[in-house]
N, C-alpha and C positions, 0 to 999 in steps of 0.2 A: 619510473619507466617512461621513455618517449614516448611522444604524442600518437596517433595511428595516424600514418598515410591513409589507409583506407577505412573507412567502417562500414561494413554492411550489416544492415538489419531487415531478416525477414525475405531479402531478395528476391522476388522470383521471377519467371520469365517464361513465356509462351512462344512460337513460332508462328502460329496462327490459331484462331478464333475457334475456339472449340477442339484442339490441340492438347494431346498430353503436358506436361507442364516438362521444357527443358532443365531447368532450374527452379527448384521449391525450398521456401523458408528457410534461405542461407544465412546465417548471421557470422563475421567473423571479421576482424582485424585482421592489419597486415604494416606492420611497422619499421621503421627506419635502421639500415646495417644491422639487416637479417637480412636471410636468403630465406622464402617461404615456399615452400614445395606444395603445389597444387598439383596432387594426387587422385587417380583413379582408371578405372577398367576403359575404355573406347565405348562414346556416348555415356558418357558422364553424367556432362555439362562444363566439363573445362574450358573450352573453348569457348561457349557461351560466357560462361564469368568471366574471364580474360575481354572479352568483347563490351561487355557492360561495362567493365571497369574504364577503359579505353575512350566510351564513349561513341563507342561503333551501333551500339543495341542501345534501346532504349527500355527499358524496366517494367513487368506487364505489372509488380506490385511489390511493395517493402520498399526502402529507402537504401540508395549509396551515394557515400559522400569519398569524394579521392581529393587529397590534397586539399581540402576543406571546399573542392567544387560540386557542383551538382553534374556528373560527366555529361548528361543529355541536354543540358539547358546551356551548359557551359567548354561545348570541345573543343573551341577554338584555344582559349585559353590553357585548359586543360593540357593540350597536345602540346605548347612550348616548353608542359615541363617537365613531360610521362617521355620514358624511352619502349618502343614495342615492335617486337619482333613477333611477325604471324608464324603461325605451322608449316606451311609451304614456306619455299623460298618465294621472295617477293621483290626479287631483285630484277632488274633489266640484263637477259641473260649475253645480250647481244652488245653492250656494254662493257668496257674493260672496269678492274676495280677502282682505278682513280677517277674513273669517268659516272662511275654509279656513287662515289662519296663526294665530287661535285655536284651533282645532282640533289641527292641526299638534303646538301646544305644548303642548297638553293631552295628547295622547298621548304628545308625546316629556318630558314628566313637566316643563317650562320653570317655575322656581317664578313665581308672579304677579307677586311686585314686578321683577322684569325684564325681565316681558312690554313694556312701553309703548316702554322704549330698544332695547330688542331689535327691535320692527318696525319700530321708526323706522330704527334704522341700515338693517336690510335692505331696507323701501319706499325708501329714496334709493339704495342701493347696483343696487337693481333698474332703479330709475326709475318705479317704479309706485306712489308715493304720489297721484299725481292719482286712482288709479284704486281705489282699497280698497273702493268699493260695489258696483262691476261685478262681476255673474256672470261666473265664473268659460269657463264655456260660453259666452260673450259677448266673451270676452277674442282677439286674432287670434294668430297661431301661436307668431311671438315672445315675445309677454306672457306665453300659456303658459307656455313652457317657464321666461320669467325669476321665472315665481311657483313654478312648479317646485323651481327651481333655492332662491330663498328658504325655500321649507319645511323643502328638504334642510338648511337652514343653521339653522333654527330652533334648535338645539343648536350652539356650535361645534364640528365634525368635526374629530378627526386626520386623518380619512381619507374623500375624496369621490369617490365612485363614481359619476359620470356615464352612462348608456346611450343612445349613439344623442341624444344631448342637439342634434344641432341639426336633426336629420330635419326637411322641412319649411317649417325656415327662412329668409327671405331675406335677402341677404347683409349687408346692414345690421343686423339681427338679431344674424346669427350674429358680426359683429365685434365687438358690444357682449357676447355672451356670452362670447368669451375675452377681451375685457379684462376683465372678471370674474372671470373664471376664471383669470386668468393675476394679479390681484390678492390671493386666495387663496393662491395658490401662492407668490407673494414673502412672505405671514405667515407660513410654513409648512407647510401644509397639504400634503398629499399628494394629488394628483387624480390619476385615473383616470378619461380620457376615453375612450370606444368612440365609431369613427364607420366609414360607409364612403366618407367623404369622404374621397379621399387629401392632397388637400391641404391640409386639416385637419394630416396626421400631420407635413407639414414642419412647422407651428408649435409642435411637441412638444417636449420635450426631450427624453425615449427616447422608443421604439416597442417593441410588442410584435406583430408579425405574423402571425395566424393563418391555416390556411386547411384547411378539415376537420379539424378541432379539434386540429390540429397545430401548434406552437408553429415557424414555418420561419425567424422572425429577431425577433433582440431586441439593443438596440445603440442609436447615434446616428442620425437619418432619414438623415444626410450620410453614413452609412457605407453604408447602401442605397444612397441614390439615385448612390451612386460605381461602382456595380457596372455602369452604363449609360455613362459618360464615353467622350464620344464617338463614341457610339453612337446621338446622336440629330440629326435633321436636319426641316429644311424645304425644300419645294418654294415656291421664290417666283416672283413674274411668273408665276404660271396663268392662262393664256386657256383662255375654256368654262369647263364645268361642271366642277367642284369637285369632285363628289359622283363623276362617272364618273373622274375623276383618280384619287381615293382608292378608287376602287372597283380599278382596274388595278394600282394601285402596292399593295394588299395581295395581290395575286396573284404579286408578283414574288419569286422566290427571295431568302430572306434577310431581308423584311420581314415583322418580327414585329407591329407592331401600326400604327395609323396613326386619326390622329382630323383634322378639317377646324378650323384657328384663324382665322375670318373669309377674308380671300382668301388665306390661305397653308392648305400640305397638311401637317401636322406626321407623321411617320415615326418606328418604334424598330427599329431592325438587330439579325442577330444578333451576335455575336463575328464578327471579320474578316469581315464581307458587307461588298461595295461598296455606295456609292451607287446609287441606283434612275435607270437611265437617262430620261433626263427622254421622249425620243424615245419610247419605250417605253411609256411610260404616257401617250403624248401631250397633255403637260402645257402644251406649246407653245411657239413660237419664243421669247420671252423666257424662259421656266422657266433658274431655276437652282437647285440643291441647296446649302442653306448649313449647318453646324452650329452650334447652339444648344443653352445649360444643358440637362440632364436634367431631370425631376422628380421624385419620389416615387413617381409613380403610373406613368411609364415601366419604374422599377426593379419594381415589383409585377408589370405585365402582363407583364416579363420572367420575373422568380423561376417563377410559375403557367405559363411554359410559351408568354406573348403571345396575341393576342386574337382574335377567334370568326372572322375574313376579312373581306372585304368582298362577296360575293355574299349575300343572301337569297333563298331557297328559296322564302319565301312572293311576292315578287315577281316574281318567277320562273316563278312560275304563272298572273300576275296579265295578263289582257288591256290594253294598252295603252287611256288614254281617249282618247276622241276629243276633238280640239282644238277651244278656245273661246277662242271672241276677247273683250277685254273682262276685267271683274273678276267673277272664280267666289261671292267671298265678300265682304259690303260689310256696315259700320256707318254708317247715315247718322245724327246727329243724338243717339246712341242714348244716354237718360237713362234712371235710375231712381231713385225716391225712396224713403224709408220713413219715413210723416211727414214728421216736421219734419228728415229725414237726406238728403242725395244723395250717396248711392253712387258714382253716376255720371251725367256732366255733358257732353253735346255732344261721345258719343265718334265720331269719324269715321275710315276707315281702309277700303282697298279690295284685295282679296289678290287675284290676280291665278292663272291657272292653271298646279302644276308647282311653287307657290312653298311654303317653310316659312315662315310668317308666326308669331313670336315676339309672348306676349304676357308682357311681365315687370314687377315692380311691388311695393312692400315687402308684407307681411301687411298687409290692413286697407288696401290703400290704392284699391281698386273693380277690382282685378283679376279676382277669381271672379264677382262680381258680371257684370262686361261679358262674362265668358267663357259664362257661363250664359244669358245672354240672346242671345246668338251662336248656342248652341245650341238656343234655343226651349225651354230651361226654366223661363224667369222671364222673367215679360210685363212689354218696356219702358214704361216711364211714359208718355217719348217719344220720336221715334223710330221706324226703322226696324234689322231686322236681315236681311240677305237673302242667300238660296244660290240660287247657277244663277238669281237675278232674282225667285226668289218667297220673297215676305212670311211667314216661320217662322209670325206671328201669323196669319195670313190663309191660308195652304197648310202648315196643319203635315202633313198625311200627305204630299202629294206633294215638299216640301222634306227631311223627314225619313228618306224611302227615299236621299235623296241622301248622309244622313249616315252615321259611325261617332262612335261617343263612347266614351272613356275615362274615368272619372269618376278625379277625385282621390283619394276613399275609394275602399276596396273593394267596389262595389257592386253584384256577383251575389249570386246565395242562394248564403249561408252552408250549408244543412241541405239541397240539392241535391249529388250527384257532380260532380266533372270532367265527366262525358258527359253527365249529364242540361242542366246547367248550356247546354254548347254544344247539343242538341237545343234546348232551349229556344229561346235566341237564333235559331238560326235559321227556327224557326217562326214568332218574331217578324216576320221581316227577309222572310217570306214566302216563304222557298227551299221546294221543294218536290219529291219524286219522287228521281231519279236525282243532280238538279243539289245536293239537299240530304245528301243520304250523302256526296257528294264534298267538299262544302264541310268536314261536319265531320270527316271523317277527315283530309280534308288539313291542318286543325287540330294533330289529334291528332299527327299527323309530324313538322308543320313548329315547332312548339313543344315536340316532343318529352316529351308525355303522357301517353303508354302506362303508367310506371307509377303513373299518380295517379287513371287514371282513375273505380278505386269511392271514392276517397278523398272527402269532403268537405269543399267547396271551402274554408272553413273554417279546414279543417287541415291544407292548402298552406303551403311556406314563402314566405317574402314572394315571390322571383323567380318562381315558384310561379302564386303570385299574378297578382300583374302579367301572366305570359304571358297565362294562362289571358284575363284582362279583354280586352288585346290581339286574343285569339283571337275572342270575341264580338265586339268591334268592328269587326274587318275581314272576316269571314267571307262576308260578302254584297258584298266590293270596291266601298264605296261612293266617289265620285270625290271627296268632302272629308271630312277626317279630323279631327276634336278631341281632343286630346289633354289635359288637367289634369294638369299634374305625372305625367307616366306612369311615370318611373323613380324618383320620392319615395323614398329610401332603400335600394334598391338599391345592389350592387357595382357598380362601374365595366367587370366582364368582362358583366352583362346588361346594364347601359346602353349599349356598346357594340352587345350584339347589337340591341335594340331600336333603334338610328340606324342599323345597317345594314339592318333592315328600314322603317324611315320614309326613308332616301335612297332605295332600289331602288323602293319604292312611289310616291316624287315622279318620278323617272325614268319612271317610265310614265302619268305626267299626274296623279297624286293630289293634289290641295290640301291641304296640312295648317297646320291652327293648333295650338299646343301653350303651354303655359306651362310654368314652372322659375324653382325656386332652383339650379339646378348652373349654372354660368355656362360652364363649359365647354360645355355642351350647349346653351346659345344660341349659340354660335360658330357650330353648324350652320344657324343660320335665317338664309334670304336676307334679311329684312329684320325690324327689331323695334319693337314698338309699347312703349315704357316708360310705364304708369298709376301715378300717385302722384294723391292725395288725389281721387280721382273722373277725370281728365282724363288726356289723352296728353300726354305734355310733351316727349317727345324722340320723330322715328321714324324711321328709318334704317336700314343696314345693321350690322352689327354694330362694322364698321371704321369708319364713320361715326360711331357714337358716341363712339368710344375717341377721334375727332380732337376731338371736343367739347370734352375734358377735357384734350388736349395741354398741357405748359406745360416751364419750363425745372424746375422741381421735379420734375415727371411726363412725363419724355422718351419712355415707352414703357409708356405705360396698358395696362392689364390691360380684359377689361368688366368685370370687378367694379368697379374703379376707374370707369368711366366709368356705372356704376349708383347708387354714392354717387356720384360726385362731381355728377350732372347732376339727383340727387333735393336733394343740400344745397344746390345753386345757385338752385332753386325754393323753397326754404325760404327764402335771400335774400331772393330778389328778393318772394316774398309780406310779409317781416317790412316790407321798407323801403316797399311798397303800402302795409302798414296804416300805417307813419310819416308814410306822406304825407297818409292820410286821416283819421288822429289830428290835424293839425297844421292 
């Protein structure tokens, strides 16, 4: 076996003097042509590890050695031969791509005459040689990360420290970046991936699992996800609601976690529990319980103990809407230009009430674009955009009280509290007296922010985050819901708790639109709209799409699989368009 690029022993690491410990008694290697998955929930310690290793932190106790240096006594060194890409983008946004990889190699000392073959290999290895003039800030989420990922490479690294490298991404994206990444890896290279995508960690060759800066498994993904065998089931033939299925069947003794896969109810047991009586959670005359492979991410929600239930508290609260007939949320026609650019092009699509309505679609392809004019943040070219029947453009206050929104970014004040923050919102949303103290305490409870309250919002950890956004969104229980990427980066135990409160809140009549890259979490939408290059090009149910892509090669499509495959089939069918009108 090769040497270990890294060894850590005992590792640990404080933020400050009297400080919970970020990182505690890690011990763990990290070796050459492997990809090593640094795994775990939001506040780990990922980040932290990633940072020690680097040479960034320095060690409150235990010993690490990278590439036979001491990272703290030794970074200068260190850094000519580590390649590291932060969580954030860390690019010069204002910068075009050839001008942030001269940069790049100026600092990382690249001598001149090897600049030109040097970004030639890395723009073709990226795919981003069309693009070397484009600001950087101009670039969609993908491109980032792939110019990212080249800078890191501007020097050849022994060793590439990845963080959080596909946050964001959509799944097209994120395929292209480990076959890169896994190309790296066959030359030698030692990578170290961090994500909190579990199914990310199957494509690893080891894992290292954190969680509260505890190092709880390191080994093969197949030696994890073996600890489940067995252990995992489907409910198939569900008649009714899905949502109230899965809601019962996490109530039942011995059901530890449970997520919804298109029209099937997927289930994780504990050690010897039986099967979930289908009668029981009245799944319905057809319902049968069948077992199927584990994953990665079953064996995870098991290690931590299994996932937050299926009841939400904040829905729980929430008065049922009164029923409408007809479609709650409609895009008629809806274009938008910029210049000589369209965005978006004759998007049309009518969500109906009670439904999750999925909008999904690569980086860059008029996704956010139709999501924000949905919401009446960007005034269509042309077109309509309509809630409850009135014109966003023409009735934005009285359409607007109808709404909640999620923004993608983080976009409360920063330099407000937790409390001021929700005060705020709902002075906005026009709560008022007795009905507004109640709104924001029940806040405070049900996302559980008592202690973050003088914190500034700021300096929340991501999941943190996100509730808090959440919490300003629905506070005033408005009857349709927008969501942007609402769990971008998040663990899988808060992404959970967030679909347990977007089901419980559809169940009492809430409209919700939402977008994602987790493709598991469009499993949840009744139906999906797929945008690629401005237009809707597939829309259907989730199972609907995956029959799109059926074949005797792909007997049992994944939606990822039915994401690429029905965005490349449009790639088709446009190339052989322009052949014909070439000809």
């Amino acid at each position: 076996m090769s040497a270990a690029l890294v060894e850590a022993r005992e590792l640990a690491f404080r933020y400050a003097p009297g400080a919970a410990l970020a990182l505690e008694g890690v011990t763990a290697d990290i070796r050459p042509g492997r990809v090593t998955g640094l795994v775990g929930p939001d506040g780990a310690g990922k980040t932290t590890y990633i940072r020690l290793l680097a040479g960034l932190l320095d060690a409150s106790s235990g010993s690490v050695s990278v590439l036979g240096l001491d990272p703290a006594a030794q970074s200068d060194a260190l850094h000519e031969r580590i390649g590291y890409m932060p969580q954030k983008f860390g690019l010069y946004e204002d910068l075009s791509v050839a001008e942030n990889m001269r940069l790049f190699a100026e600092v990382r000392g690249l001598p001149a005459a090897e600049r030109t073959a040097t970004f030639d290999r890395l723009l073709h290895f990226t795919g981003l040689a069309p693009f070397t003039k484009r600001l950087a800030g101009r670039l969609s989420g993908g491109m980032k990360q792939k110019l990212g990922l080249a800078c890191a490479m501007i020097r050849r690294p022994e060793l590439l420290l990845l963080d959080e490298p596909s946050v964001g991404v959509d799944p097209i994206s994120r395929r292209e970046l480990w076959r890169m990444v896994r190309a790296l890896a066959d030359e030698g290279i030692g990578v170290l991936w961090s994500t909190s995508y579990l199914d990310e960690a199957e494509g690893c060759d080891e894992v290292l699992l954190l969680s509260a800066g505890r190092l709880l498994f390191s080994g093969l993904p197949a030696e994890m996800t073996g600890r489940v065998t067995g252990r995992v089931v489907q409910v198939r033939g569900v008649s009714g609601n899905r949502r109230s299925v899965l809601r019962r069947a996490l109530g039942q003794p011995g059901v530890m976690d449970g997520v919804i896969q298109g029209r099937h109810v997927r289930l994780v047991l504990a050690s010897d529990a039986p099967p979930p009586d289908v009668e029981a959670i009245r799944a319905g005359p057809e319902a049968v319980v069948v077992p199927v492979p584990p994953r990665f991410e079953d064996a995870f929600l098991d290690i931590l103990g299994g996932g937050p239930g299926g009841v939400s508290p904040l829905a729980e609260h929430m008065e049922n809407k009164p029923h409408s007939e007809g479609s709650v949320v409609e895009a008629r026609g809806l274009t938008k230009r910029f210049g000589d650019f369209t965005a978006a092009q004759d998007i049309d699509f009518a969500i109906r009430q009670g439904e999750i309505f999925g909008l999904l679609g690569p980086n860059g392809a008029g996704k956010s674009t139709t999501f924000k004019m949905m919401c009446g943040l960007l005034k269509p070219t042309a077109g309509q955009a309509l809630v409850d029947g009135l014109v966003l453009g023409k009735s934005k206050g009285a359409a607007r009280s109808r709404i909640g929104y999620m923004a993608q970014k983080f976009s409360l004040y920063g330099t407000l509290s937790v409390r001021q923050n929700l005060e705020f919102f709902s002075g906005v949303y026009g709560l008022e007296g007795a009905r507004r103290w109640n709104a924001v305490e029940g806040m405070i409870e049900t996302f559980a922010l008592s202690p973050h309250l003088s914190a500034s919002a700021d300096t929340l950890p991501l999941g943190f985050k996100q509730r808090l956004a959440l919490a300003c969104a629905v506070m005033h229980e408005p009857p349709v819901l927008f969501l942007d990427e609402p769990t971008s980066g998040v663990d899988p135990i808060t992404r959970r708790e967030f679909w347990t409160h977007i089901n419980g809140m559809v169940e009492r009549g809430v409209t919700v639109m939402v977008t994602t890259h987790f493709m598991d979490e469009a499993e949840y939408c009744d139906r999906i709209g797929l945008v690629y290059r401005g237009r809707v090009i597939a829309i259907g149910s989730p199972d609907d799409l995956k029959e799109k892509v059926r074949s005797e090669v792909l007997p049992e499509p994944t939606l990822e699989d039915a994401f690429v495959g029905l965005v490349e089939a449009d790639d088709q069918a446009g190339d052989s368009e322009r052949r014909k009108e070439a000809a």
